[in-house]
Structure formats: C-alpha cells, structure tokens
C-alpha positions in Angstrom: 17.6 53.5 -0.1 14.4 53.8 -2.6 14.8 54.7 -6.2 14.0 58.1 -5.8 16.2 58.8 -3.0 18.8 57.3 -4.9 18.1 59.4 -7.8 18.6 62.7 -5.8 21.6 61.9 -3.8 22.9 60.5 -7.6 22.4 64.1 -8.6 23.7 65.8 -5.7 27.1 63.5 -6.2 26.9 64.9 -9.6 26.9 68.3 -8.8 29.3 68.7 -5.8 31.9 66.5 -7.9 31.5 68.5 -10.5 31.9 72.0 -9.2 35.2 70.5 -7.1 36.5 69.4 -10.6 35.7 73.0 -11.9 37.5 74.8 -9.0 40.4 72.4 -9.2 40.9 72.2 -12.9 39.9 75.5 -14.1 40.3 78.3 -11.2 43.3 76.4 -9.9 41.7 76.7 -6.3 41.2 73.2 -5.0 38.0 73.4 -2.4 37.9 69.6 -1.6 40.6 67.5 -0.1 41.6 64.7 -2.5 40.4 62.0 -0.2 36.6 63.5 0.4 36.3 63.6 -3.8 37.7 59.9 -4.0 35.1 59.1 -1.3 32.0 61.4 -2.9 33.3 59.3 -6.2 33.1 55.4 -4.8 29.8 56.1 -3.5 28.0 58.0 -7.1 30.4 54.6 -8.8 28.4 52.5 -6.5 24.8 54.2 -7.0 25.4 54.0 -10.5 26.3 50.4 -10.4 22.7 49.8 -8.2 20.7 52.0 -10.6 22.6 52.1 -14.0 19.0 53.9 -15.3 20.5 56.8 -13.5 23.7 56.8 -15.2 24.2 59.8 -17.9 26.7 60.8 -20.2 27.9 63.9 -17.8 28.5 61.3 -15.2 31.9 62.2 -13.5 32.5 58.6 -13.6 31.7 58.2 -17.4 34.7 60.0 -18.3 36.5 56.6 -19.8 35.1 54.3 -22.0 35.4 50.9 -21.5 36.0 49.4 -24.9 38.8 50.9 -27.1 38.0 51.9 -30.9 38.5 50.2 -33.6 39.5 53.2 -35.6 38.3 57.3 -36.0 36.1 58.2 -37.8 36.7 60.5 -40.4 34.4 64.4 -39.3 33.6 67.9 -41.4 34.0 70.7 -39.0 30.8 72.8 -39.0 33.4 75.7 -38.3 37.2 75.5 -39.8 40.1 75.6 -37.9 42.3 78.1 -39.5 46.1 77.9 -39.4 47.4 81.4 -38.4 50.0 83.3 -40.4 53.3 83.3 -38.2 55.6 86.7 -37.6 58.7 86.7 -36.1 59.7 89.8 -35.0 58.0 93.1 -34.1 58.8 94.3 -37.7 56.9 91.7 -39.6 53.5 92.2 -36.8 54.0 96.4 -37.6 53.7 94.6 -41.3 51.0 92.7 -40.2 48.9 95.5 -38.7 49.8 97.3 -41.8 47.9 95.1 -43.9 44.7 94.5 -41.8 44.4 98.6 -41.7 44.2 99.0 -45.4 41.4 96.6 -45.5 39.8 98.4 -42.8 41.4 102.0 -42.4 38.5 103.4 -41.2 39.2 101.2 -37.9 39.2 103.7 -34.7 40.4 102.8 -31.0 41.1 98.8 -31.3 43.0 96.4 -28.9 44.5 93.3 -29.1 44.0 90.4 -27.1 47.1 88.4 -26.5 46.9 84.8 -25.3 50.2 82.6 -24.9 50.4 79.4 -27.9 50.5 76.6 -26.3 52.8 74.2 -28.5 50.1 71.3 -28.2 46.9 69.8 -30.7 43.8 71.7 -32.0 40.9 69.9 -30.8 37.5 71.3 -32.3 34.5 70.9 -29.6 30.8 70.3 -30.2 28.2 70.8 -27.5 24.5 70.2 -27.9 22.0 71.5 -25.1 25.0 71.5 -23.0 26.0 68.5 -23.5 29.7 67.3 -24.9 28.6 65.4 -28.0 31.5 65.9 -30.4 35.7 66.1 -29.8 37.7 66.4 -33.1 41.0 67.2 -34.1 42.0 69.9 -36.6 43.3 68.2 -39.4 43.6 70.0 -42.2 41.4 72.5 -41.0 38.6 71.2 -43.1 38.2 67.8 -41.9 39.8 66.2 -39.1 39.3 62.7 -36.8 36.3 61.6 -34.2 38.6 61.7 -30.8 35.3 62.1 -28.6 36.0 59.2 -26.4 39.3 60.4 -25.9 38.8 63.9 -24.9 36.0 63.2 -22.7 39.2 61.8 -20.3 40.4 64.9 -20.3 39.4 66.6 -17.0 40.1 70.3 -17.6 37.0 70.3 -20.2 33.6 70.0 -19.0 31.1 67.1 -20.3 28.4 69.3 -19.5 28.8 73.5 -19.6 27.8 75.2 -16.3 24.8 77.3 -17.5 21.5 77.2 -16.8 20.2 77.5 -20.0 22.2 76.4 -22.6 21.7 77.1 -26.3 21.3 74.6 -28.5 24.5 74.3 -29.8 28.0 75.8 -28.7 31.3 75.4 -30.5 34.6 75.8 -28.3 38.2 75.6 -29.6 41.2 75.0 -27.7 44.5 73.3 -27.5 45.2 70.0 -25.8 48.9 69.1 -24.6 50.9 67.9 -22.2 52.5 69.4 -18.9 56.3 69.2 -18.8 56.3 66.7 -15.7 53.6 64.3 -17.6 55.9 64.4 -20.8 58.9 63.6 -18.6 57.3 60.9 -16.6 55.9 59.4 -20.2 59.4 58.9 -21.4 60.3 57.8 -18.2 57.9 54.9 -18.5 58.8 54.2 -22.1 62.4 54.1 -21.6 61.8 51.2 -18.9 59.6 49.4 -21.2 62.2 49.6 -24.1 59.8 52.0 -26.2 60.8 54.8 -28.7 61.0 58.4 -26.6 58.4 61.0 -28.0 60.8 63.9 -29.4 58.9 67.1 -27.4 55.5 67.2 -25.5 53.8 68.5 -28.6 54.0 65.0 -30.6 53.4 62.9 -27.4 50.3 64.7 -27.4 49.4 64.0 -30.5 50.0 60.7 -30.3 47.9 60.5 -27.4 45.1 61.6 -28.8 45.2 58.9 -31.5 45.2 55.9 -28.9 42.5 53.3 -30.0 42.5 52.5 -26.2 40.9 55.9 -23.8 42.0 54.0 -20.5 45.6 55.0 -21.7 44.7 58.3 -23.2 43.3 59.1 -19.4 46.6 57.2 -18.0 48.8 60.3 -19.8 46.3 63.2 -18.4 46.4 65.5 -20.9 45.2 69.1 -20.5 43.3 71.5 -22.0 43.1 75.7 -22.7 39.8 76.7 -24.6 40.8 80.4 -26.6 37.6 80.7 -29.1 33.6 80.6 -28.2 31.0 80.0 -31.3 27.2 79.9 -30.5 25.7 80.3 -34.1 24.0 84.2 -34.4 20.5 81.9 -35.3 20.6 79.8 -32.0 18.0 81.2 -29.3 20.0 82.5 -26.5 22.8 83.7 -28.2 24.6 86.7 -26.3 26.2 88.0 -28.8 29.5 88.4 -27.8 31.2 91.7 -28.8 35.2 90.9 -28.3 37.3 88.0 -27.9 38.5 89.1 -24.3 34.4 89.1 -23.3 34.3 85.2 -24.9 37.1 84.0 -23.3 35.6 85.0 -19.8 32.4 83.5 -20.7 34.2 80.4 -22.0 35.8 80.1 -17.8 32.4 80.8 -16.6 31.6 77.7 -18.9 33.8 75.4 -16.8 36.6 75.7 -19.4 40.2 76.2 -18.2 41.6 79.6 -20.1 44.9 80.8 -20.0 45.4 82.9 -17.2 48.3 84.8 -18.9 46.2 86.4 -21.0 46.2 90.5 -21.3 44.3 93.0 -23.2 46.5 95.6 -25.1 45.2 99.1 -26.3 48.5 99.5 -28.7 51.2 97.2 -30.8 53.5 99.0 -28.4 52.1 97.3 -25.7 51.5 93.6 -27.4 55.4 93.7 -27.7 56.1 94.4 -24.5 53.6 91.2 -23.4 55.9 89.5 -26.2 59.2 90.6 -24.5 58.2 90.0 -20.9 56.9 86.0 -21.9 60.5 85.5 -24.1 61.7 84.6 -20.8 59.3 84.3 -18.5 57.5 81.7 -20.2 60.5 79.2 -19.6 59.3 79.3 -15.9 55.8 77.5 -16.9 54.9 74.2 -16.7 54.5 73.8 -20.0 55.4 74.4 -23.1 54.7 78.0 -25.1 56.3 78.7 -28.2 55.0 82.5 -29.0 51.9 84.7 -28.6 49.0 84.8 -30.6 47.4 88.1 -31.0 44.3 88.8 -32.0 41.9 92.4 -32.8 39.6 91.8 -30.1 36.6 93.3 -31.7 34.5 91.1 -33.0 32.4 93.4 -35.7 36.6 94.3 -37.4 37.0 90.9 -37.1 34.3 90.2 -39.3 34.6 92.9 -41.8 38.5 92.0 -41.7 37.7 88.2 -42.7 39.7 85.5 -44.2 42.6 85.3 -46.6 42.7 81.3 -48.3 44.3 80.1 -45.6 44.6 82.3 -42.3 42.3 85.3 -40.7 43.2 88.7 -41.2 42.6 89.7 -37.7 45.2 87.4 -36.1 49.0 86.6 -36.6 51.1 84.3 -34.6 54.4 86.0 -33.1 57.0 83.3 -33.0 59.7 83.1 -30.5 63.2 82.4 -32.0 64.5 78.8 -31.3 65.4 78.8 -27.9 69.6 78.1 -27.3 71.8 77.5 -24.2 75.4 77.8 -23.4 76.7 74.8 -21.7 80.0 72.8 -21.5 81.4 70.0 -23.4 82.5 67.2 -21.3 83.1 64.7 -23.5 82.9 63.6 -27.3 81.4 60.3 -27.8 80.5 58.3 -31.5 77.3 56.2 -31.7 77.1 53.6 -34.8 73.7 53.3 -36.4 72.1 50.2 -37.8 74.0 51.4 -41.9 77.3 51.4 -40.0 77.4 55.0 -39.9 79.0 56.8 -37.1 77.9 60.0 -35.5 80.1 61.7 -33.2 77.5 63.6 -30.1 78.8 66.0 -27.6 78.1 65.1 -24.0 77.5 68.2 -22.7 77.0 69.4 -18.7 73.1 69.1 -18.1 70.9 72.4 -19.6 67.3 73.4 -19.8 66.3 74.0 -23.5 63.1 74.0 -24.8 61.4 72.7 -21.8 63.5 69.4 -21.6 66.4 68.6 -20.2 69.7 67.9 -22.9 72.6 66.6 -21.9 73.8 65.5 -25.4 73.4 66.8 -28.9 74.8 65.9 -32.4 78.0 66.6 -34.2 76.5 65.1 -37.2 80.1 64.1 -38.7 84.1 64.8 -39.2 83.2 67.8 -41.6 81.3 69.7 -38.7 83.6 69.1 -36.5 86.2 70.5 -37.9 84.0 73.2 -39.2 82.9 74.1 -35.4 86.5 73.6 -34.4 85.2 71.6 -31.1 87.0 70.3 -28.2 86.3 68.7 -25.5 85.7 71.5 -22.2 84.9 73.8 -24.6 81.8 75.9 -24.1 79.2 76.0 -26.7 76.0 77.0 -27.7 73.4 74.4 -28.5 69.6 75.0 -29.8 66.8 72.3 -30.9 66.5 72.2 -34.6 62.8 72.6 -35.2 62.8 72.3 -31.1 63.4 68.5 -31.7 66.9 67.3 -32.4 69.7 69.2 -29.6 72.4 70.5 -32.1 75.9 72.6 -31.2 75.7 75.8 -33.4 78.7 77.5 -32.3 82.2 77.3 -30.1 82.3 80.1 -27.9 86.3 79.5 -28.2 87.2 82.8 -26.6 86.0 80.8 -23.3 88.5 77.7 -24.0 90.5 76.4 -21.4 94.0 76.4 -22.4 95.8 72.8 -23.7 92.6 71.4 -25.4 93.4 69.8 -28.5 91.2 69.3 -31.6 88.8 66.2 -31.7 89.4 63.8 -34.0 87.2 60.6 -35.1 88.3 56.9 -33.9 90.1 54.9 -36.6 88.6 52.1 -35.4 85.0 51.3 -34.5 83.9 51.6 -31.2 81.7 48.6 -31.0 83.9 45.7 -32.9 87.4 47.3 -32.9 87.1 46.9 -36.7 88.4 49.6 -39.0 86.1 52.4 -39.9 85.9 53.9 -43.7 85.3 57.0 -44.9 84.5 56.5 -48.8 85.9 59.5 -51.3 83.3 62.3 -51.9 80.9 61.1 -48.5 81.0 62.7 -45.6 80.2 59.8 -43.1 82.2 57.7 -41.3 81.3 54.2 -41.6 81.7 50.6 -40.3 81.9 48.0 -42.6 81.5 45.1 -40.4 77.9 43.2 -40.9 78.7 41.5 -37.5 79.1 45.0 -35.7 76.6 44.6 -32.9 75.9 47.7 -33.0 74.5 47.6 -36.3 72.8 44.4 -35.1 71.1 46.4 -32.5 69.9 48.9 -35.4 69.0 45.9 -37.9 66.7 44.4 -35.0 64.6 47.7 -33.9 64.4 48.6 -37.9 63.3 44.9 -38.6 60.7 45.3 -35.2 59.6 48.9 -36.3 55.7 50.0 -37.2 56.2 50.4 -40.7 58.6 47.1 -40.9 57.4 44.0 -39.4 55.6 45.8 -36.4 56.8 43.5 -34.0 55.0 44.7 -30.7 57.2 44.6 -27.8 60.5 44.6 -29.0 61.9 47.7 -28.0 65.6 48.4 -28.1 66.0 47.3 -24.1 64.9 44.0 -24.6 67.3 44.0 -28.2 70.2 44.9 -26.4 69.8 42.3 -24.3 69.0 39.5 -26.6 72.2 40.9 -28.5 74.5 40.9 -25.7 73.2 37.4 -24.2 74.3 36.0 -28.1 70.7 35.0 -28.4 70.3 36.7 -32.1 73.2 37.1 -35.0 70.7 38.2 -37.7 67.0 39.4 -37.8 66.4 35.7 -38.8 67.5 34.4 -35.5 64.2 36.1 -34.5 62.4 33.2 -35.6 64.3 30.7 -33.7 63.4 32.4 -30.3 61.5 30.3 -27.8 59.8 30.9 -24.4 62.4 29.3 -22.5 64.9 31.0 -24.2 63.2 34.6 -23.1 62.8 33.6 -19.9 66.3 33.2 -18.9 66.2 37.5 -19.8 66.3 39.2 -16.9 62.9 41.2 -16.0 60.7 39.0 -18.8 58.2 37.3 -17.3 56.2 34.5 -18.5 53.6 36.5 -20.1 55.8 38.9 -21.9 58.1 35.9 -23.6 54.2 34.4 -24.5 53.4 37.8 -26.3 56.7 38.2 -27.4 56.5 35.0 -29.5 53.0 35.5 -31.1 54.1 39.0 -32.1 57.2 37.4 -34.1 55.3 34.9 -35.6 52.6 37.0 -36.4 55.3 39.1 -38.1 55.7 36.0 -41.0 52.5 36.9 -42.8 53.7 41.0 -43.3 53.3 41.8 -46.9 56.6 41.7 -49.3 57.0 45.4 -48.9 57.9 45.8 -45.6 59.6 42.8 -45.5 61.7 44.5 -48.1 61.7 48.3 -46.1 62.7 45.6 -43.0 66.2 44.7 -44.7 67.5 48.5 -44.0 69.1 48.5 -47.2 70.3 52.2 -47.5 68.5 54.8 -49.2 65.5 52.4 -49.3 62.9 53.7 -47.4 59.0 52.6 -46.8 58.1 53.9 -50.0 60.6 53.0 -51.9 60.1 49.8 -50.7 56.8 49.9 -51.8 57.7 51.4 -55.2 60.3 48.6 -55.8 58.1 45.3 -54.6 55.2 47.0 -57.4 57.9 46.1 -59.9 59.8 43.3 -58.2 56.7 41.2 -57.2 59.4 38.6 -55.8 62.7 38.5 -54.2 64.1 36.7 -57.0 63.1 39.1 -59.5 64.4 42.3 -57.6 67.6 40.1 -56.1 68.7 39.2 -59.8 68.0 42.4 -61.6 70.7 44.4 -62.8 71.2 48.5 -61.3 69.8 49.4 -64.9 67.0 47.6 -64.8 66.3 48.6 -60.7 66.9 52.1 -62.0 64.0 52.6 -64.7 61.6 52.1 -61.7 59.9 55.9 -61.5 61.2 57.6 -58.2 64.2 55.3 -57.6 67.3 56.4 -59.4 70.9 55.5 -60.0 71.8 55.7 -56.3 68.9 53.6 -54.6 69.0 51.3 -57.9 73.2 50.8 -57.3 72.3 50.6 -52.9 69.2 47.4 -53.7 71.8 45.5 -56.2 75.0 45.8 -54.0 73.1 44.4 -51.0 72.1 41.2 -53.2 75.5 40.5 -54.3 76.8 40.0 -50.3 77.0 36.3 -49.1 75.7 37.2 -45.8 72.4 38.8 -47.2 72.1 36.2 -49.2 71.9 33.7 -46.9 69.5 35.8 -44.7 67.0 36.0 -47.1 67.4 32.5 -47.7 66.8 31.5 -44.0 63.6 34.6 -43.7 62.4 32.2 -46.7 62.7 28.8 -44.1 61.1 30.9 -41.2 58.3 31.7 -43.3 58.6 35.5 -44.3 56.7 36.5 -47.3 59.2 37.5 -49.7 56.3 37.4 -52.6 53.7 39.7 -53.3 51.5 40.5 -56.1 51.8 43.5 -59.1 49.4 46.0 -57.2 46.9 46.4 -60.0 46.2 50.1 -61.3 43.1 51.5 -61.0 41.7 54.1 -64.0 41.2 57.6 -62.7 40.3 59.2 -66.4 43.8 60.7 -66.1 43.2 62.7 -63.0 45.5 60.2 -60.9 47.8 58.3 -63.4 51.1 59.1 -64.2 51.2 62.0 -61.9 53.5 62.7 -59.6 52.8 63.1 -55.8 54.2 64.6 -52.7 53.0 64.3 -49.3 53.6 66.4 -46.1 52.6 66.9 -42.8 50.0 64.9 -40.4 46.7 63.9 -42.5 43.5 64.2 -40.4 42.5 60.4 -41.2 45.0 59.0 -43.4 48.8 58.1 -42.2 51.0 59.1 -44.7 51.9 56.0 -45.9 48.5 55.0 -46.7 47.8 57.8 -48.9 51.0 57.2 -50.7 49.6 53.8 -51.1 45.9 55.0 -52.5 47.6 57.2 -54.8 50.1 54.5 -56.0 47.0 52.3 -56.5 45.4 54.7 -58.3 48.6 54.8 -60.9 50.2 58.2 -59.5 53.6 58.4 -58.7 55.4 59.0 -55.1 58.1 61.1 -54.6 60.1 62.4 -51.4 61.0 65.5 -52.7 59.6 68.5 -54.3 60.8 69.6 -58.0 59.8 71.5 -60.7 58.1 68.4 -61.4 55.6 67.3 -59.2 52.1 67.9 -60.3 50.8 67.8 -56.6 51.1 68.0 -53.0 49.2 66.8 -50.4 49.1 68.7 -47.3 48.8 68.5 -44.0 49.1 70.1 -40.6 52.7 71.1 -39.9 53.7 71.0 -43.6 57.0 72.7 -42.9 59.4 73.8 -45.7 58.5 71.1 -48.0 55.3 73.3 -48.6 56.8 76.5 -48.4 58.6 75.2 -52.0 55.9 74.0 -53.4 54.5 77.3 -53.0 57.5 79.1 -54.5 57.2 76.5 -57.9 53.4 77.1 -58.0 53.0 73.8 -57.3 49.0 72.7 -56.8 48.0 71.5 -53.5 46.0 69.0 -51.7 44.2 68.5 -48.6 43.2 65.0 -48.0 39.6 65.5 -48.6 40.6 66.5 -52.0 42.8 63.8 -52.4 39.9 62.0 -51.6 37.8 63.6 -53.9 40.2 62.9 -56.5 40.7 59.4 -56.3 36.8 58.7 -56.4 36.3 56.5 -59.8 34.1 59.4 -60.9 34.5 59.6 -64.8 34.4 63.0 -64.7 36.8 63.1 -61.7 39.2 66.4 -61.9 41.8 68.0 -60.3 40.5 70.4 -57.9 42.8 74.2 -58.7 
C-alpha cells in the first residue's frame, strides 16, 4: 500500500469507527458487531503505526495517553459553572417561580425544560474548529483543573463534533459519572486488592478524574451527559439557539450523549408531575439521579432573568428526599475501631438504597440503641445520611415479632475478651487494651493512610493478615518486615513483597507531622498534627510538655492538649516512639517559618470546606499556616474566613448565617501573594 492509499483508507477507518462509536454511545443503537469494530480498530492501530504522519488528535486510537501527568494544571473557565439553588419540594419551586416572575412579570407563554441530575462531576469542555482541545472540571465555578487527557478516554464525548462546518469555538457542559455496575465492579476490585471502598459512585468519579495515570481513568469507563451548548454570539456560524430544548438536540446531533429522559413542560403543574413520576422510577436506571433540574427554556428570559452571586435565576434544582428502605434486622454485631471504640451495626436482610446494595448500617452507640429501642428481627427503616453512611432512623415496632428482647452491648470486647469501659459523661464504649488486635488492625491502615505515612499497598487485607499471621505487634514492627517474611503470605507474590518493602522504607523520610497524625492519638487529626509539630519541632519537646503548655497552642484546646500528654505518659508508647526512632522515622522537623502578608493573612483565623479545584485541603491549610493564619475545624463567631469549595455542605450554610467572609481558592490565592498592598477581597 502507497502513502496515499494509506492515507485514505486511514480516513475511512476514521470515519466508519467514529460514526459506530456515535450510534453506540450516543443513540444507544449499536450498528456494528463488537468484533468488526475491534477488527476496523487493529488495522487504523496498525496504519498508524506504518505512517505515524497520519496520526491526529481525533484518532479513535488516540483516546489514551501514554505517559501519566505529573500533576493538573490549574485553568480559568472562559464561561463559569454556576452552582444551582436547590428546592425541595413543590412549595419552595412555586417560590422559586415566584421570584424569577417579579424580575420579569412581563414573561408570557414560557416552558420549562426538565433534564434528570445526574449525581456525578461538572466537567467544562472546550472545542476549537471542532476539535476537543480543553476538558476541565468545575471547581469552584471560577477556576477548576486541566483533566484533558483524562476525558478524552471517555467514549461518550466526541474528540471531534460531527458538523461540517464548525465554528471556531464551542463550549459544552455536562456531567461525568459512573454507571451503577462500573461503581460495583470498582469496589469489587478494590476490596480484592485490600483498597479503601469509594462511599457512592459520585466520589469514585471524582476520584477518577483526578488519576495522574489516563490508562486507569479509561480502565473505570466513565460516562458522560452534555445538558448546556455555548458558541459565543461573535463566532461566525453561530445559530443562534433560541431555547435550551433546541441546544440540547443540536448538542446529540454534535455526537454528544444527552439525557434521553428529558421533557419539555408548558406549566409548573406539569414539571411536578415529571418530578413525581422520576421519584420512583428513577431507582430503575442505571445510574444514579438525585433530582431534576429545571430550567425556563427560553433563552432571550433567560438572559434578561440573569444571575444572582452565585446561581442563575432561570434554574433551580428540585431535590429528592434521602431515599429510605424497610428491611429486617438479623443480627446486631459491634466492630472495634483503631481508638478502642466500639460501634454496634445492625446486620440487616439485603436492600436497595440509593443505588447500592446495604446489608449493614450503624447504631452509632448504647445511647441510640436504647433511644431506637432495637432488637434483633425487628423491622426498621434505614436511609444514607448524606446518601453515604447507611443509618437505622426508626423501629417500625408495631411489626415486632413477639419474645424479642432489648439489645444490650457486650461487657467484654469482642476481639481480646478484655473488659470494655464506658467512662462517665461519654457515650462510647471502649476497649482499653493496646494489644486488642483489632485496634492493631486500625493503628496499621491509620499509620499506612495518604495523609499518614502513605504507605502504598498496604491495604487492610494484607493488615489483617500480617496481624493474624503474628508478623506485626506495633506499627514499628513494620520496619522489621522482610521479603521472605511476605512471601510466606498467601497471594503475595514476589513483586508485591519487593514494592511492599520500598514503600515502608520510603515511609522513614515522611516529615514529623504526619509521623505525629500517624500515632492516632485521639482528637489529633492531620491538622492538628500540623498545628502541634509548628510548636513542638521535636518529639521530645511535645512528649515532655505539660497539658498547659500543649493547650496555649491556637486551635488545640484543653481536650486535644489533655488526649497528646496522656499518650506520652504510657509505657507502651513510649517505647514505640523509641523504636520508630531506631527504624529511622523522623520524629524532628523544623519551626515552619511565617511568611509577612501586611496583615491580610496573619493571625487570622481560617476554615476550609469542600473540594478545591487545584489545592487538596490539606495543602491550603498548610499555605495559610505558612503565611501565619490560623486553622480551625469548626466555624464560630470567630473565624475571619472561609474557604470554599464545591460541595461546601452545612459548614457554609453557618458561615453564611454569622456573616462570615468567604473564599474561593483563587482568592485565597490572591491573598496569599506577598503583594504589599495585598487585601482581603469582600
């Protein structure tokens, strides 16, 4: 075959692979059998590989990158993504509809367009010519992270838009997320592999998103609904949409999956009938939908409507309730964390809820038990607090079987057959035994965790195992572990025990900080930690200083202060943090020097919420802390700021209600720039 011969059949590939990937993905109506794509793929992989001067960015086969990222980049949105007010009930959208009228009350003969929320991740598209260029998240709405290489794996949006003559630039927005059976399979995967679970499809996404590595991101095969079109009114060959309804049939015209559940309503009457009808039928999808957005669909009201600070006036999201589920109490079980602290769980029959299956949900301790009354066969209902964590919120006791009898907690710990205490004035139930190998199960995947010692690989499978083979007494023992050692583990192979090693060791040079967050002293978390090493730059120095002393530290307090000096005084920890010193832990750090921010930073005090477009939380609690501001968990009357990002949650909704000033991470950013006439933005 000559070059141009090649070239053409290169092109023809091209174009019959990418109009079976349109048909498949986005009209749902496969027109090519599996095999005949996989063989019409091997052979454009195999031209491509003859005559890589042929290859192009809309390649079906250049969908995954070949070398992972070393981070994301940081991106402005040309258009923000606006968070949309929330309405839970058909009261609060009559409200809604209430409002929007006296800003326009001339408005005559509107509709609505109501399209399903898909509980997944913004994702801000950029095409130029017709060409994907640009994939971002939504971050704070402002600014959010480069994911390009990561969404061009996702096969339900289209690398190059199926027109024939583009305009210069196209914005689409949409939601990326995960079907049910991909999010169940994920956790399958991780559970084998001794990884933590993902709580709901919603944050497995999200995580997805941010892998370094695409090759894994196309491994979880997310998927995509695009729900807004923007082709700037200056751009030659602008149509000039007139509704949202008429964009989101362009947008599948586009090769972009929409939702198919969409409908057009001429009334609110109607938009809560859609609402009703989806309150239960939307249990039956294959993923995961958590209300209806609804939106006026013309687009001249729209604009006259406009924007409040934060959310348009021409759209409102119309929240389902938390979803909840009778089922059946089988049995009452206790589980002991790594503190010692037992938490009795009800092992309930099987039940749908939320799109996951739960079989058992927390008790949280004696007091709500015997506030709930709860026996075993009893039948309950149970609901997912913030559709994460399965809870029992009440007995449905006028379906008890007769001769149950109340539940009451052991007296002894399951675990170690040790006592269990109950200290006056707490309401947990504790065991006190350092040895408990429960707790030293909890101690281990602490000590291994991300924002401890990030010790890649040891998951709570291969912990229980080294546990119950005696192979570790103490998160010191760690450093003892050879290869041979891990290969007498069943299932670890030889290059597993290899990586398994390095990542220990590697573990040594972790600054003093986590080392400190590693210990799982109570009450201390990361930040603490962090707050606590600032002033204690050594072990030594934080081991021998009195609660007092501990307790003048801003953000710690009498009860963390009391927790840090307890632990210090017990034989057992002292003689770990002597033998973390032989393995060759850092238990030293420097004073973190304090940068001068002309007042705008120092001696302020800081909260931060939510998921940050660039910045994990913990490094902006660092920056600030760098910059002499102070961290706090909570909000009072006084904080002097919060930072927010997406899915804030009540934390904001108080800062609101104290007037508290507020932050996005750009202007956190902003703010910490050693400008000398840097300010606090209002």
């Amino acid at each position: 075959m000559d070059e141009s011969t090649a070239k053409l059949r290169i092109e023809e590939l091209r174009s019959l692979l990418q109009k079976a990937s349109y048909a498949y993905y986005v009209l749902d109506a496969p027109d090519m059998a599996d095999a005949v794509y996989d063989q019409l793929y091997r052979e454009l992989l195999d031209l491509e590989a003859q005559y890589p001067q042929f290859v192009s960015a809309d390649s079906p086969t250049q969908r995954v990158g070949e070398r992972p990222a070393t981070r994301f980049a940081s991106i402005k949105h040309n258009i923000p993504l606006y968070s949309l007010e929330n309405a839970f009930n058909r009261a609060e959208l009559a409200n809604w509809q209430g409002r929007w009228q006296r800003v326009a009350p001339q408005a005559e003969d509107f509709e609505y367009v109501c399209e399903l929320k898909i509980d997944g991740n913004a994702l801000a598209l950029t095409y130029e010519n017709g060409l994907l260029v640009r994939g971002a998240t939504r971050g704070d709405g402002t600014t959010g992270e480069d994911v390009t290489q990561n969404i061009r794996t996702i096969r339900s949006i289209p690398l190059r838009l199926n027109l024939e003559n583009p305009p210069p630039i196209v914005e689409v927005r949409g939601e990326a997320f995960l079907s049910l059976e991909v999010f169940e399979q994920i956790n399958r995967d991780r559970q084998q592999s001794g990884e933590t679970l993902f709580a709901n499809p919603r944050n497995a996404a999200a995580g997805t998103l941010r892998q370094l590595d695409a090759k894994i991101v196309a491994k979880r095969r997310l998927d995509f609904f695009a729900y807004t079109l923007q082709i700037p009114e200056q751009v030659p060959g602008n149509q000039n949409f007139i509704s949202q309804w008429q964009s989101l049939e362009q947008l599948q015209a586009m090769g972009f999956r929409v939702n198919p559940n969409r409908k057009l309503c001429a009334s609110l009457e109607e938009v809560g009938k859609y609402y009703d009808r989806w309150s239960t039928e939307r249990l039956k999808l294959p993923y995961m939908t958590d209300g209806v957005v609804v939106k006026l669909n013309d687009f001249a009201l729209q604009e006259q409507l406009g924007f409040t600070q934060k959310a348009p006036r021409w759209a409102i999201a119309l929240k389902y309730p938390a979803e909840e589920a009778p089922t059946v109490v089988e049995n009452i079980s206790v589980n002991v964390g790594r503190t010692g602290a037992v938490t009795p769980l009800a092992e309930m029959r099987p039940v749908q809820l939320a799109g996951t299956t739960v079989s058992r949900a927390t008790l949280h301790n004696a007091d709500r038990i015997a506030e709930l009354d709860i026996r075993i066969h009893d039948t309950v209902i149970i609901r997912k607090a913030g559709e994460i964590i399965p809870e029992v919120v009440r007995v449905l006791s006028e379906l008890r079987p007769p001769n149950t009898v109340p539940y009451r907690m052991p007296t002894d710990c399951p675990e170690c057959s040790q006592p269990l205490s109950r200290p006056e004035g707490e309401s947990v139930t504790r065991c006190i035994n350092i040895s408990c190998p429960a707790i030293l199960r909890g101690a281990l995947s602490h000590w291994a965790s991300r924002d401890a010692m990030d010790i890649n690989g040891l998951g709570e499978k291969w912990v229980q195992q080294f546990v119950d083979r005696g192979l570790l007494h103490t998160v010191a023992d760690l450093y003892n572990l050879t290869e041979d050692q891990l290969l007498t583990v069943e299932r670890m192979g030889k290059k597993s025990a290899q990586n398994l090693v390095e990542a220990i060791a590697q573990s040594r040079i972790q600054p003093w900080s986590r080392v400190l967050y590693g210990l799982g002293i109570r009450h201390v978390g990361s930040v603490n930690a962090q707050t606590l090493t600032d002033s204690f730059p050594t072990v030594e120095a934080l081991g021998n200083a009195e609660t007092s002393a501990i307790a003048t530290v801003f953000g710690i307090g009498q009860e963390i202060a009391q927790s840090v000096h307890d632990w210090f005084r017990v034989p057992a920890n002292q003689s770990l943090i002597e033998r973390l010193r032989s393995a060759g832990v850092q238990l030293a750090g420097e004073a973190r020097l304090v940068k001068a921010v002309n007042g705008a930073i120092a001696g302020k005090t800081f909260v931060v919420t939510g998921t940050l477009p660039t910045l994990t939380r913990d490094e902006a609690k660092a920056l600030i802390q760098e910059a002499g501001g102070k961290i706090t968990n909570s909000i009072s009357a006084k904080t002097n700021y919060l930072v927010v990002g997406e899915d804030a949650g009540s934390k904001l909704a108080k800062a609101e209600a104290l007037g508290i000033s507020q932050l996005s991470e750009a202007e956190l950013l902003q703010l910490l720039a050693p400008a000398p006439d840097a300010a606090a933005p209002n």
